[in-house]
C-alpha positions as CSV (number, residue, x, y, z in Angstrom):
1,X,361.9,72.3,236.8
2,X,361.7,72.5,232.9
3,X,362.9,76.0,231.3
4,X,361.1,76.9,228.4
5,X,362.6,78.8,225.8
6,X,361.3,81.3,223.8
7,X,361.4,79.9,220.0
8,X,364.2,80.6,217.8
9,X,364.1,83.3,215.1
10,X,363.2,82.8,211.2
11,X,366.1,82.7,209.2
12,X,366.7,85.5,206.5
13,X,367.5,83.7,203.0
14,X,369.8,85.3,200.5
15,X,367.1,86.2,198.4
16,X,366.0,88.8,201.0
17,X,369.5,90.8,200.4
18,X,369.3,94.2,199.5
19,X,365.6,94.0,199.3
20,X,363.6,97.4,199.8
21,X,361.7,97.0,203.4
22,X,358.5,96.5,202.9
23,X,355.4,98.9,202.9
24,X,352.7,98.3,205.7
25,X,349.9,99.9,203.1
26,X,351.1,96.4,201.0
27,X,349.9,94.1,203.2
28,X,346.7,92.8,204.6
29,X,348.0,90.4,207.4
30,X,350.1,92.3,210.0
31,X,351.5,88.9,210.7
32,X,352.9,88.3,207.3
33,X,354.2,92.3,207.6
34,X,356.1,91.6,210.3
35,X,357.6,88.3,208.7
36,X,358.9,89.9,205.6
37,X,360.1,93.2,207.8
38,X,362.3,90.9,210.1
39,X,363.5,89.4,207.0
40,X,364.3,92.6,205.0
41,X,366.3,94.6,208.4
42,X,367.9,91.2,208.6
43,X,369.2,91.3,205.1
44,X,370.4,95.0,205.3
45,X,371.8,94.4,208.5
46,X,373.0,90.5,209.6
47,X,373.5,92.1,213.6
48,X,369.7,92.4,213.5
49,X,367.7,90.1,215.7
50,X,364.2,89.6,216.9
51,X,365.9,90.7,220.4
52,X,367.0,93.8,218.8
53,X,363.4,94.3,217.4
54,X,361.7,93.6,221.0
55,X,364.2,95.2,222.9
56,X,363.4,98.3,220.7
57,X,359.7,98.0,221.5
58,X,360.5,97.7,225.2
59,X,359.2,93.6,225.2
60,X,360.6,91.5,228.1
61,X,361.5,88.8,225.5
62,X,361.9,88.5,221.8
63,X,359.5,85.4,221.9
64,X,356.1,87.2,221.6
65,X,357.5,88.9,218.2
66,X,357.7,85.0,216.9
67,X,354.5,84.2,218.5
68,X,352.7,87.2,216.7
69,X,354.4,86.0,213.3
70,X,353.2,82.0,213.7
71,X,349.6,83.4,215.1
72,X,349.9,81.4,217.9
73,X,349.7,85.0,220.2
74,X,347.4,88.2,219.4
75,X,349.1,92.2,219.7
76,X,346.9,94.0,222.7
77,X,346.7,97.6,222.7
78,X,349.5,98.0,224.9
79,X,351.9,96.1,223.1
80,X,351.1,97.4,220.0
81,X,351.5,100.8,221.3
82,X,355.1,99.9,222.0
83,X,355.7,98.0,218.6
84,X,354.9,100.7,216.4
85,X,357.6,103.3,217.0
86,X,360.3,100.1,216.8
87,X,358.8,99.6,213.4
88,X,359.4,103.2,211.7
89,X,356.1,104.0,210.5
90,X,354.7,107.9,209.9
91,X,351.5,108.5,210.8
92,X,349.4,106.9,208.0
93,X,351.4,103.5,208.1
94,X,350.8,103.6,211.7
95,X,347.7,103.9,211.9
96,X,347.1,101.5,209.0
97,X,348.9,99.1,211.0
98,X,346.7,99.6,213.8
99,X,343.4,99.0,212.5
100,X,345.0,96.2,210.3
101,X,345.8,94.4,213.8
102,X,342.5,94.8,215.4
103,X,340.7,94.0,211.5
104,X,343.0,91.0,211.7
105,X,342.2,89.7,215.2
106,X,338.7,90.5,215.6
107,X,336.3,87.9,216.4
108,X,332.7,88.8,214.8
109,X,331.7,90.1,211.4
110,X,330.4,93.6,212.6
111,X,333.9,94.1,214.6
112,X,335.7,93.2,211.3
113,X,333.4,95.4,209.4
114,X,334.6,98.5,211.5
115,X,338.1,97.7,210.9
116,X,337.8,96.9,206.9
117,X,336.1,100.5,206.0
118,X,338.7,102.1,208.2
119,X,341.6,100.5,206.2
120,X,339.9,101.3,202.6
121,X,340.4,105.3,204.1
122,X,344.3,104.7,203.5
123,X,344.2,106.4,199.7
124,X,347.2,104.4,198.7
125,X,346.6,100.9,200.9
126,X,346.3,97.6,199.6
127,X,342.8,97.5,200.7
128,X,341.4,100.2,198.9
129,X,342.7,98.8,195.3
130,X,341.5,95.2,196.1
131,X,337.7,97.1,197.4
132,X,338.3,99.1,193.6
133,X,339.3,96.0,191.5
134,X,337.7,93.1,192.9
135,X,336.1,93.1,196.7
136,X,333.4,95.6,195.8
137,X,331.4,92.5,194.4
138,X,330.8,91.4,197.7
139,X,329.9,94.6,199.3
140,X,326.5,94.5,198.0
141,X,323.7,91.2,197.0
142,X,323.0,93.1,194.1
143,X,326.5,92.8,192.3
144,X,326.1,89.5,191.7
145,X,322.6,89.3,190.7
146,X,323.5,91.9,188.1
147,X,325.8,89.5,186.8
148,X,323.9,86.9,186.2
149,X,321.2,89.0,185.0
150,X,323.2,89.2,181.3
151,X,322.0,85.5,181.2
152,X,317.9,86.7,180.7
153,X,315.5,86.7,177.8
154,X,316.2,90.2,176.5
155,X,318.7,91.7,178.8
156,X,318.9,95.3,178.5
157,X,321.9,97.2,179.3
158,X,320.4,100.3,180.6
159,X,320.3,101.3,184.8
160,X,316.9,101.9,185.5
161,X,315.8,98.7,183.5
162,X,318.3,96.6,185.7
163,X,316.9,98.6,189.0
164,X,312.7,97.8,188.4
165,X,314.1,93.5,187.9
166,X,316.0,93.1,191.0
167,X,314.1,92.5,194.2
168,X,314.1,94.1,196.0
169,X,314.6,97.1,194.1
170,X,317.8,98.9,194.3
171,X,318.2,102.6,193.3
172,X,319.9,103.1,189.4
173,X,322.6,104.9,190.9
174,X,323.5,101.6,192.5
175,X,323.2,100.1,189.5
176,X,325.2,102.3,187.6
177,X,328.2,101.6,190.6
178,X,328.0,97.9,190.6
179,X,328.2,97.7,186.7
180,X,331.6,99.9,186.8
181,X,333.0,98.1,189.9
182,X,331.9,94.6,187.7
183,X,333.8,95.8,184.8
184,X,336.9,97.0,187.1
185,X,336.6,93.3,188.3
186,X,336.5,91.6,185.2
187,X,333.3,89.8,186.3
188,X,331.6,91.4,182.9
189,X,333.4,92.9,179.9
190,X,331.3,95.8,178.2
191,X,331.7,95.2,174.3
192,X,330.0,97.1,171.3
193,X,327.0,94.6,171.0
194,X,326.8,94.8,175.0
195,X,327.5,93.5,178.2
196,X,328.9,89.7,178.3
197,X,330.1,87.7,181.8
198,X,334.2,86.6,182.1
199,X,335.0,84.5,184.7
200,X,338.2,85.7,186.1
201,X,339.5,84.5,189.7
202,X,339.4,86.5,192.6
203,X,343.4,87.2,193.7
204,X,343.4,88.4,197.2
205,X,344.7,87.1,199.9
206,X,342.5,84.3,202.5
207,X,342.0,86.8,205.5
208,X,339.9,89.5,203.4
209,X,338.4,87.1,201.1
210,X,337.2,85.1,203.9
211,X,335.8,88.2,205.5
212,X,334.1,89.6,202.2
213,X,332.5,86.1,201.6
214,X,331.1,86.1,205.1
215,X,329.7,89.5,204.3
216,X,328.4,88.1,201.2
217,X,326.8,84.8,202.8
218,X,325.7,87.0,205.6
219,X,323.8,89.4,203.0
220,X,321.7,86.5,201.2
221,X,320.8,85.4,204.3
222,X,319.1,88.4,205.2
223,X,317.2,88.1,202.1
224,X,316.2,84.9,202.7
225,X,314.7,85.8,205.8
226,X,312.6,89.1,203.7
227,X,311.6,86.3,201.3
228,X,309.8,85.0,204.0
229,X,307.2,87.8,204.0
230,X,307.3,89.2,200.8
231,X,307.6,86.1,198.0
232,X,304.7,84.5,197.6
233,X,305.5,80.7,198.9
234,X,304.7,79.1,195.5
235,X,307.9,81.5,194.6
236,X,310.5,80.0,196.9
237,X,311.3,77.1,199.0
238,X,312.5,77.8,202.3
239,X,312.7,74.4,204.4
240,X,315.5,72.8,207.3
241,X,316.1,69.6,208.7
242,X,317.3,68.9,212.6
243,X,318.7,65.5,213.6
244,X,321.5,64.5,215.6
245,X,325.0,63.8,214.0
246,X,327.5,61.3,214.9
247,X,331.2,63.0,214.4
248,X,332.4,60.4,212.0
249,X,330.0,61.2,209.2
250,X,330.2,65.2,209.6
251,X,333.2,65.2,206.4
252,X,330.3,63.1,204.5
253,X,327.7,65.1,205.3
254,X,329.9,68.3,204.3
255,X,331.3,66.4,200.9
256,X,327.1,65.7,199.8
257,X,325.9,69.1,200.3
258,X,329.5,70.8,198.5
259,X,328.3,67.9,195.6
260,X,324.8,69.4,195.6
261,X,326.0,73.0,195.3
262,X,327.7,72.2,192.5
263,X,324.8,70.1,191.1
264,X,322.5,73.3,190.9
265,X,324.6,75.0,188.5
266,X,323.3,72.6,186.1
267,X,320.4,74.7,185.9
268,X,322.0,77.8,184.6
269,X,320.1,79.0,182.2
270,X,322.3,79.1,178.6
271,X,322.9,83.8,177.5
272,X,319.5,85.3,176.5
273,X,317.2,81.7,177.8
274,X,316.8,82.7,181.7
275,X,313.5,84.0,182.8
276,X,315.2,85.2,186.5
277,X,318.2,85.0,188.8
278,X,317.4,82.8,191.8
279,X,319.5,82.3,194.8
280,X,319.8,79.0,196.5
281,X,321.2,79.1,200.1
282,X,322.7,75.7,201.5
283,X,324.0,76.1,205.0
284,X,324.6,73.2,207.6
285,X,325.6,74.3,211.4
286,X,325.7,72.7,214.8
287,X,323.3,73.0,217.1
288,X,324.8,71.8,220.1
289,X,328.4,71.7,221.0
290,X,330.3,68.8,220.3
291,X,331.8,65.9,222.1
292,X,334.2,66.8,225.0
């Protein structure tokens, strides 16, 4: 009979000496918290182990802490329940924590979406400066429209001018908050002669960008599916394609429609030529599941 082991723990390098321990409100992955919190308590004190740390949390073995850390288990309510007194939090980094587990962890969009606006509450977390700076753009279809709206025949700078172009119509208070949350972003810089588009690069981390960018893609698709009633059809073009797929081409398939993204920039209408903003939507899925 084989014995398995639970794995070994990750080694504290002597950069992590004397290093502060690190603030729960920092982060957005509890895995990566837990990493770097091991690392600074190991730093500050070589006795401490991933033993001591589970055994202070009432675990049976140290090898689910390592397991959380390489996301190879998930934290349940009950264990997390024990964890957070072990870790030393007050009341706001707890329950930070919490929701950052379960925003972490959770499986659809709308569960996610629950857990996100409950972390942006935290007045001092992570989350709310990345929603202030730079994730607001993706909150809302309109932000980006506005954006490239600076690219149109006489562009005016002025709320309610922005608000009767979009489609559909968004109220000018709206306006008014995406233009200050684009500015905050760098996305537009707001000069004497007016407003002009920057290009800067958004600098969080995967797990919330990959959640703000499903919001986003889930938001134009909505749209799409309004377009279908209420653009006239020699306004859009709205079409699919079904066929079956063998495995081996799926990369190819995924390379040509990246290269045809790409390609319809090429219609970007040079500052002060466009005439509107259009929105293409590419997206390939399966239909079936795939080979056993």
């Amino acid at each position: 009979m084989t014995q398995k082991h639970p794995p070994t723990e990750p080694a504290a390098s002597l950069s992590d000496a004397a290093r502060p321990l690190p603030d729960i409100l920092d982060y957005t992955d509890y895995r990566k918290f837990l990493a770097d919190h091991y690392r600074a308590r190991k730093a500050v004190d070589p006795s401490f182990s991933l033993r001591v740390l589970a055994r202070d949390a009432g675990f049976p073995s140290h090898g689910l802490l390592k397991y959380l850390m390489d996301g190879q288990r998930n934290l349940t309510q009950k264990t997390l329940v024990k964890l957070l007194p072990a870790l030393g939090f007050n009341r706001e980094q707890a329950r930070y924590f919490e929701n950052l587990v379960f925003f972490n962890q959770a499986k659809g969009l709308g569960e996610q979406q629950v857990y996100y606006d409950r972390l942006r509450e935290a007045s001092a977390a992570t989350f709310r400066k990345l929603e202030a700076a730079q994730l607001g753009i993706f909150r809302a279809w309109h932000y980006t429209a506005i954006r490239e709206m600076l690219a149109l025949k006489g562009f005016r700078g002025d709320a309610d001018w922005i608000a009767e172009r979009l489609k559909p119509r968004v109220e000018t208070r709206e306006v008014r908050a995406a233009l200050e949350t684009l500015i905050e972003a760098g996305l537009i810089l707001s000069t004497p002669q007016g407003y002009r588009a920057a290009e800067p690069d958004i600098t969080t981390g995967d797990e919330v960008r990959s959640f703000a960018v499903k919001n986003y893609h889930a938001e134009m698709m909505r749209l799409a599916t309004l377009a279908l009633d209420e653009t006239d059809a020699g306004e859009r073009d709205i079409s699919s394609s079904t066929f079956a797929l063998r495995e081996s081409d799926w990369p190819r398939l995924k390379k040509r429609v990246q290269a045809m993204r790409k390609e319809f920039r090429e219609f970007a209408a040079p500052p002060g030529e466009g005439d509107r903003v259009m929105q293409v939507n590419l997206q390939v899925f399966p239909l079936t599941r795939g080979p056993a």
